[in-house]
N, C-alpha and C positions, 0 to 999 in steps of 0.2 A: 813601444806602443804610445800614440800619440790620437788625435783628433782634435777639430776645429768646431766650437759650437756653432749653431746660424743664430744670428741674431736676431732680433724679436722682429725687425721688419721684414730679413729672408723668410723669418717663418711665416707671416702675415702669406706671404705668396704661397707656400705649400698647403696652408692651411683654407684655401678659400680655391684651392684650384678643386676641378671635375671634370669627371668626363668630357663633357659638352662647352668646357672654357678650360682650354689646357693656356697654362701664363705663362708663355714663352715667348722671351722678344726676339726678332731678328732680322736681315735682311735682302735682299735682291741685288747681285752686284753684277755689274757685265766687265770681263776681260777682253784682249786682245788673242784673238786663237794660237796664231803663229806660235810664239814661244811656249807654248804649253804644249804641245804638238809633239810624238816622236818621229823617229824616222817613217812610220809607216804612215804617219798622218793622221795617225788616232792620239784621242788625247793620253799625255802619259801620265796616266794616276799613281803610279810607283812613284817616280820623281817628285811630286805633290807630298804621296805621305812621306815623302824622307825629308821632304824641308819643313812638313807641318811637325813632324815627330823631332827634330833637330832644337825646335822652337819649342816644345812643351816645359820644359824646366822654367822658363820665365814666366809662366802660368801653371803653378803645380796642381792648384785646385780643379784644371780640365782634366786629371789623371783622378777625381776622388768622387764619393758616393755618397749618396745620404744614408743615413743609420738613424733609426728611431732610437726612441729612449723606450725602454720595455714598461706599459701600461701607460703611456702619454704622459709621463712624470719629470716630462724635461724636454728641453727645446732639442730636434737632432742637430745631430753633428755631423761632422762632413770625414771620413774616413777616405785611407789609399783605397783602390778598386784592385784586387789582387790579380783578378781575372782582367785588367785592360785592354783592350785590342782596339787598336787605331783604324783596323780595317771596318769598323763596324760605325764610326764615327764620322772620317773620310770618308764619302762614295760617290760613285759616276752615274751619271743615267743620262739619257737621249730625248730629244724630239725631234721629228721628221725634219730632215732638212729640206730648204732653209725655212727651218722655226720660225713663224712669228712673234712676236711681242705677246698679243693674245692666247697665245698656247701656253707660252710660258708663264704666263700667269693663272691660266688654269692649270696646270703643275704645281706653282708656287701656291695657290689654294690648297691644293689636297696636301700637301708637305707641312703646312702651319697648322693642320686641322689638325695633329696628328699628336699625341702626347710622346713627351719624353720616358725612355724609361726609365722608372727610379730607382732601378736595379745596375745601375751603370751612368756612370758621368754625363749630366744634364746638358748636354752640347751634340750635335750636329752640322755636318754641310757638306752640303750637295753639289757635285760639278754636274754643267747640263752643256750637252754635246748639242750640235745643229742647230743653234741660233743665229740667225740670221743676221748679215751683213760682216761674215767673217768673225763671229763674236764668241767666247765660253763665258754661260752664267753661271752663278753661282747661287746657292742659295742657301741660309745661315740660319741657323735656330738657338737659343744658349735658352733658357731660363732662368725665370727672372731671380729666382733665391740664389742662383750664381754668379749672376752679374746685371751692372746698372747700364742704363744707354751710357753713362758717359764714360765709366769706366770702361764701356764694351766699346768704345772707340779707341781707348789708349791699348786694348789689347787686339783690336784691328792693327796695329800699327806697329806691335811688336812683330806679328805673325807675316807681315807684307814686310816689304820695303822701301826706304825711301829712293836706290835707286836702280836701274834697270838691271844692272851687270853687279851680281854680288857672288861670291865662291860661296856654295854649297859646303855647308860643314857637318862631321860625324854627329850621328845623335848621343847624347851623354850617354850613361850606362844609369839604369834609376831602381832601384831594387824596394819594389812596395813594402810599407811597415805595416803588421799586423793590425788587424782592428779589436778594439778591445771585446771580451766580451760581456753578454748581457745583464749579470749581475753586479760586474764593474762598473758599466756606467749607467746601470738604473743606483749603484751608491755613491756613484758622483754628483749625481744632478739632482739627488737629496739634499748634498751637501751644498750643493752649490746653491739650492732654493732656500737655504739657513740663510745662508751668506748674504744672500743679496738684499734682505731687508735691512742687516745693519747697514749694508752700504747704502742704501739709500737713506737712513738717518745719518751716518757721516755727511755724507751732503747737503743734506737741508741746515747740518748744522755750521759746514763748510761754506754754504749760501748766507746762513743766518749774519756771519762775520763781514758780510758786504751787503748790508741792508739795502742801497739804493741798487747794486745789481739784482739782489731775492727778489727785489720789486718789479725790476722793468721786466725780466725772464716772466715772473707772474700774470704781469700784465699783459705779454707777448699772447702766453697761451692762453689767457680768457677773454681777448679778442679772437683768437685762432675758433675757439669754440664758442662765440658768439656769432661769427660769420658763419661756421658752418651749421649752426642749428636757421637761418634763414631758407625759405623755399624758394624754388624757381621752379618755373614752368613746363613742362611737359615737352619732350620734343618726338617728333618719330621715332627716333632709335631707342629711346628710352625704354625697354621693351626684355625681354628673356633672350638669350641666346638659345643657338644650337647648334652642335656641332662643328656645323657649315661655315665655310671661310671667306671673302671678297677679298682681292686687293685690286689698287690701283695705283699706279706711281703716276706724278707731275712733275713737269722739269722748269727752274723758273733760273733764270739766268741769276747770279749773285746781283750781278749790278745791276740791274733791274731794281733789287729791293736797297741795296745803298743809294740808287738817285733818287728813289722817294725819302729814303729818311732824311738826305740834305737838301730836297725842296720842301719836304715840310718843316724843319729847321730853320730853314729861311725865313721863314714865314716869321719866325721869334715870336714871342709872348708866350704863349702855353705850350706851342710845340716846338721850342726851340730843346729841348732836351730828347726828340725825340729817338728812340734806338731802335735799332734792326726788328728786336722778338716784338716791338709794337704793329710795324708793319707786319710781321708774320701772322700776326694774333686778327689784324687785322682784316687780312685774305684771306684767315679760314672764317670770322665771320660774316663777310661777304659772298663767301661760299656756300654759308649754309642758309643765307636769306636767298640766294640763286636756285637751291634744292629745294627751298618751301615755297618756291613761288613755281617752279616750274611740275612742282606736284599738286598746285592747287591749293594749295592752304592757305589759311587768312592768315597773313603776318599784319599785327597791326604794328605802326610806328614804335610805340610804345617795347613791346617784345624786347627782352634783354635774356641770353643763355647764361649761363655759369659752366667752365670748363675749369678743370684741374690743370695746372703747370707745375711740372715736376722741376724743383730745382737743388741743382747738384751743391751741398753742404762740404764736398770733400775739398781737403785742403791740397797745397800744395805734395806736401810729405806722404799723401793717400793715391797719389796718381795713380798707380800701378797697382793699386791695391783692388782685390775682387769684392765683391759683396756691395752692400747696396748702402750707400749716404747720399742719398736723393731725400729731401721735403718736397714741401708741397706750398703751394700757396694756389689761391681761386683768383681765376679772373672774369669778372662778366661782360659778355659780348653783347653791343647793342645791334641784336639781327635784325631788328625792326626799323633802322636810323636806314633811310633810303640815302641818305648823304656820303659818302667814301668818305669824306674830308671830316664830316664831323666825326663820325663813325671813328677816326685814327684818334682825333682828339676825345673821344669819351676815352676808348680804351688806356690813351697813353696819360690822362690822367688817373684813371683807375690804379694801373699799375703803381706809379708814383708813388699811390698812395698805398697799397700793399706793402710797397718796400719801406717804408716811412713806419710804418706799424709791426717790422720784423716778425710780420705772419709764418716765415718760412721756417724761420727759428724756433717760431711757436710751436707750427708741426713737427718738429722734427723732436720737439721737448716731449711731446704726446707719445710719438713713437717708443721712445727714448721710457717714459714710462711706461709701458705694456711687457718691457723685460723683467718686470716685477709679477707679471700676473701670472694664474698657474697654467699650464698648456692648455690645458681644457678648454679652460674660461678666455683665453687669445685665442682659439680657436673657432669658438662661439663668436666671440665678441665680432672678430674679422671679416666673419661670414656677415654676421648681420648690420655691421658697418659699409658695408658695398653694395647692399641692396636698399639699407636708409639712406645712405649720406645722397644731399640734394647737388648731385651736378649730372650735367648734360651728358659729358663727352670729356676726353682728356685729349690736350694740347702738347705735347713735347717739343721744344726747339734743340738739339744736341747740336751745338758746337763741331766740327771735324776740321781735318788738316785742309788747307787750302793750298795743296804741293799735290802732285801725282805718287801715287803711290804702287808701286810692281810687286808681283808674285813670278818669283823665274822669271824674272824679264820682261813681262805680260804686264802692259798698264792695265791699272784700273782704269773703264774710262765711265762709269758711274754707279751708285750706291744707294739706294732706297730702303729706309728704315720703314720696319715693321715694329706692331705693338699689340698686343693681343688686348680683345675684347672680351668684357666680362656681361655678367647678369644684369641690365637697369641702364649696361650703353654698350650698346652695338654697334658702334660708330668712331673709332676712336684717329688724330690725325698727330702726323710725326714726320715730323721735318730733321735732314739734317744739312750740313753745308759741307761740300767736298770741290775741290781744285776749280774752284770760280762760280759751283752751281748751288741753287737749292734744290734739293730732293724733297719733294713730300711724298709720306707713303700712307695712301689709307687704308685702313683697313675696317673692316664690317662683317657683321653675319649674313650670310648670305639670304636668309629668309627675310629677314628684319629691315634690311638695304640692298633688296637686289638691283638697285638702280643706283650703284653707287658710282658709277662712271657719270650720272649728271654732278654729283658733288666734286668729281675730278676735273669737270669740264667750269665748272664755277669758281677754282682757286684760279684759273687765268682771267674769267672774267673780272674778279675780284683784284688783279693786280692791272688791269686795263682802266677797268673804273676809274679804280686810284691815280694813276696818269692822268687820266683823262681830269679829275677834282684839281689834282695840283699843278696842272697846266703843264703838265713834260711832254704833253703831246697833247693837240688837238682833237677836240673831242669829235666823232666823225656823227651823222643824222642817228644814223642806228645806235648810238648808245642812248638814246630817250628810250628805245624800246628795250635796252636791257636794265636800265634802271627803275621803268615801269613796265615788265612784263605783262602787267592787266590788260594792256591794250591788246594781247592778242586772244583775250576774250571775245572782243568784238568781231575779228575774223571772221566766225563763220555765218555771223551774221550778214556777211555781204552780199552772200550770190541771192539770199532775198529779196535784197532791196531793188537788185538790177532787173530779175527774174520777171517781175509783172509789169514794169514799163518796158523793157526788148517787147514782150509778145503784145501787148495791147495795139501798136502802131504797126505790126507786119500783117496783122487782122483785119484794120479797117483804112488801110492805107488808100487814096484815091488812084483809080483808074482813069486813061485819059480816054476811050469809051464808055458811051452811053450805058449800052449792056454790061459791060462788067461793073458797071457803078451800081446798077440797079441790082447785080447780082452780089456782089461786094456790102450794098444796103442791106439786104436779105438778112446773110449768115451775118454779118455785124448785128442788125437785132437779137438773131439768138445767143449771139456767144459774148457780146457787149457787157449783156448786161448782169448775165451770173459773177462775169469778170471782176467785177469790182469787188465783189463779195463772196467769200472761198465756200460759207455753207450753203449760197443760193447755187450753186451750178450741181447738186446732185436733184436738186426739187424739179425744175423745168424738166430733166432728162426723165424721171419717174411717168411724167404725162403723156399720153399719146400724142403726139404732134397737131390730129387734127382739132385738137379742142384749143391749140395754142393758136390757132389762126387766125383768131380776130386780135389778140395782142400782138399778134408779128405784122397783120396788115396797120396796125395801129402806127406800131415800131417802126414799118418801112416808112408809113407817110410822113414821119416827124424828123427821119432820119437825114434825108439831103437836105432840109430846111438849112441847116445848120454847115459851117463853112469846115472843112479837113480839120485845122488847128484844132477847133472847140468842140472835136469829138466826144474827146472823153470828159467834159463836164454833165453832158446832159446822162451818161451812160452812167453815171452812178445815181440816176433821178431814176433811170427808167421802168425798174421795178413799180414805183409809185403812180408813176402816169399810166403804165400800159392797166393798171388794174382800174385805175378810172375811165380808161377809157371801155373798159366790160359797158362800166353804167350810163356812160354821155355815151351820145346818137354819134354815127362814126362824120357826120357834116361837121360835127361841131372842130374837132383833135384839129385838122389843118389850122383853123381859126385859130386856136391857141400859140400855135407855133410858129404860123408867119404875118413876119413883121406890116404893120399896118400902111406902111409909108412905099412897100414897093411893090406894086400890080405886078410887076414881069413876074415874083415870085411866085406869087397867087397862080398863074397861069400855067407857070410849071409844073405847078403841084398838080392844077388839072391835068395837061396835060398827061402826065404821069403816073395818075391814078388807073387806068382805065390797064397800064401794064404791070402796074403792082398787083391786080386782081389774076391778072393769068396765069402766076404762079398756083396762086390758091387753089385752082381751079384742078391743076394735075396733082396736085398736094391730097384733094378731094378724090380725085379719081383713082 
């Protein structure tokens, strides 16, 4: 009889998960179909579980279960599962061939939505038939008190291979050990909750003999919780979960993100040290300033995030090991810095400077003490530690193999990390690097970010920008518009502006007939002059026409005075004239309007008069 305790961080995860945020990491992989394939051309799930089942002994802990301690008197422990069945862990399912991308990720939504069950080994995955382009997905679930992103890469890599043609071998023979029972280990983990406080006075007294290390460890972690008792701002996601799942994977070429980090290295002085996880840290917050701008919100300059970056504590000697030595360190993202260039250099000094003050250490020192506290009270504490602590979103960069890797002969030909979101961030992003690429995977609640395919579409623009700052590529007219998005506020502002000069000039345009001038004069009087002004054109229409006759014969006589071009100066006047002219005698209006120096005018007007009346007359009748 034996078992594995979880350690004070595995249990942080059990203890903070629910219904509606189940904490399970995992991924989206696509294969090659062909060799996965049997004779009949369906896929062979037999052959699968006999190489995954071959492989379990090099991960014993995917054959074990969680066991509580009896009245929460002790952290559980991890027991054989005596009931194991592979078939229930391995399984196959379909979408309509040939599957879209988009299908498959509504699939992989409802699959991550899903809790594990804690009545059997915290792990899943899913083969998925009929995706398109000749491809089988896959889709992966572990949780998180079982394993870390980074360990959960080294036990990707036990499970695959590294080359295409490997002999299939027997599965061991594994015969489950008993799990103890409930009054045994409710008297162990009595015992063990004695134990642990002298062990921690051996320590401090063990510390005490290297005064200048008790110190700097000290100091690690009351900066650790002096950073994190700071606020930060509010962001969309910031919000409750539920249920509901989003994902979205981005593909960014590796080398893409190595030629920014050695042209910003180039550059020397402050970014000559620049590394990879700067540029990454960088394109997710470029991305999330492209989501607040294209949602309308005010990002002022100033706006700075705070995102979590999990960073892997384990050692060389722990590689293979399950369970979680992940810390933590914060980084703040300047979402407000409209600059990509500066934007790289706030972050990649930020970071600098995280690492210079051994934050991660710090947190990991924190963690490291919560093994002393009673379950209860780490249970308490965990829950209401993720719904205080002030950060945005969590960032993960994981490391993976840069080599191709097979299952039965089946390349992997790529790998999108998942990461489950919790209560206060619905938004959470994860990157990993596999055989030349970056994977980002986001993921989101679906209520909270149902538009989280513009943040998808933001980490490209977000590595374009950056080109474009650091001169690897020519920056083309259209990035002023993605760097200032506000301008397509002005948009719809346009068809107004065109809207009343088009019409005004197809109104009162001149005729090269007499008659249609004078009839062209006419309706230009009436329709001139509300023109100019949008609440005068319901007033004139309210009147009967025949009471408007003497301002329309007013309006005619004043109207050809005046040359085509200088139409529309006087038609914003003409409200004001035609009312004077009620009160001046109708001899006088010509006089005002034509010019004193040329008689031919004058005559025309006579002229003229005598046919601008004739309309009146049937207008009358």
């Amino acid at each position: 009889m034996s078992y594995d305790r979880l350690s004070p961080q595995d249990s942080v995860f059990l203890h903070i998960e629910d219904d509606h945020q189940p904490l399970h990491v995992g991924a989206l992989a696509y294969f090659e179909a062909g060799p996965l394939l049997g004779a009949d051309g369906r896929f062979d799930l037999a052959r699968v579980r006999r190489r995954i089942e071959s492989r379990l002994h090099l991960v014993p802990r995917f054959r074990k279960r969680i066991m509580k301690v009896p009245f929460d008197q002790g952290r559980p422990v991890w027991v054989d599962d005596e009931g194991f069945d592979l078939a229930y862990h391995v399984r196959l399912t379909a979408i309509p061939a040939p599957g879209s991308e988009a299908q498959l990720k509504l699939l992989m939504d409802r699959i991550q939505a899903q809790l594990l069950d804690r009545l059997r080994p915290l792990w899943e995955i899913w083969f998925v038939e009929g995706v398109e382009n000749d491809r089988v997905a896959l889709i992966q679930k572990t949780h998180h008190a079982l394993v870390d992103g980074v360990s959960g890469v080294d036990v990707a890599t036990v499970l695959l291979d590294l080359e295409a043609n490997v002999v299939d071998t027997d599965p061991e023979p594994w015969t489950p050990e008993p799990a103890p029972d409930s009054a045994t280990l409710l008297v162990d983990s009595l015992v063990e909750r004695t134990v642990e406080p002298t062990e921690l006075l051996r320590s401090a007294r063990a510390a005490l003999r290297v005064p200048q290390h008790a110190a700097e460890r000290i100091g690690q972690v009351a900066r650790t919780v002096v950073d994190l008792a700071r606020s930060t701002p509010s962001a969309p996601w910031n919000v409750p979960v539920t249920p509901h799942r989003r994902f979205e994977p981005v593909r960014i070429a590796l080398d893409r993100a190595k030629d920014l980090r050695r042209a910003a290295a180039a550059r020397g002085d402050d970014l000559a040290s620049t590394t990879l996880n700067d540029v990454v840290l960088t394109a997710c917050a470029g991305a999330m300033r492209t989501y607040l701008l294209e949602r309308g919100d005010d990002v002022p300059d100033e706006l700075v995030y705070r995102a979590m970056v999990p960073v892997s504590v384990r050692d060389v000697s722990q590689q293979m090991a399950l369970g979680n030595r992940v810390s933590m360190m914060t980084a703040d993202l300047p979402v407000g810095e409209p600059d990509p260039v500066e934007r790289l250099r706030f972050i990649h000094a930020h970071m600098a400077s995280r690492k210079d003050m051994g934050q991660a250490v710090g947190a990991d020192a924190l963690m490291e003490l919560t093994g002393y506290a009673p379950p209860t009270l780490l249970a308490l504490g965990s829950r209401l530690a993720v719904r205080a602590m002030p950060l945005n979103t969590v960032i993960t960069n994981i490391p993976g193999p840069q080599l191709p890797l097979y299952c039965l002969g089946s390349r992997m030909l790529e790998a999108f990390p998942y990461v489950c979101v919790v209560d206060g961030m619905a938004m959470i992003m994860a990157v990993i690097s596999y055989d030349g690429h970056l994977a980002f995977g986001l993921s989101g609640d679906r209520s909270a970010v149902p538009d989280l395919h513009v943040l998808a579409e933001g980490v490209e623009t977000a590595f374009e920008d950056l080109e474009h700052g650091l001169g690897i590529v020519a920056a083309p007219e259209t990035s002023l518009a993605r760097k200032a998005p506000a301008t397509n506020a002005a948009a719809p502002k346009a068809p107004t502006k065109k809207a009343v000069p088009r019409k005004d000039p197809s109104r009162t345009g001149p005729a090269k007939r007499a008659a249609a001038k004078r009839t062209a004069a006419k309706k230009a009087g009436a329709r001139r002059a509300p023109a100019s002004k949008a609440p005068a054109r319901k007033a004139p229409a309210k009147k009967a026409p025949a009471k408007k006759a003497p301002a329309r014969r007013a309006a005619a006589k004043k109207a050809p005075a005046k040359k085509a071009p200088a139409r529309k100066a006087p038609a914003r006047k003409a409200p004001a004239r035609s009312a004077a002219a009620r009160k001046a005698p109708t001899t006088k209006a010509p006089a005002r309007k034509a010019p004193a120096s040329k008689a031919a005018t004058k005559k025309a007007a006579i002229r003229k008069s005598p046919a601008r009346k004739a309309p009146a007359r049937k207008a009358a009748s």
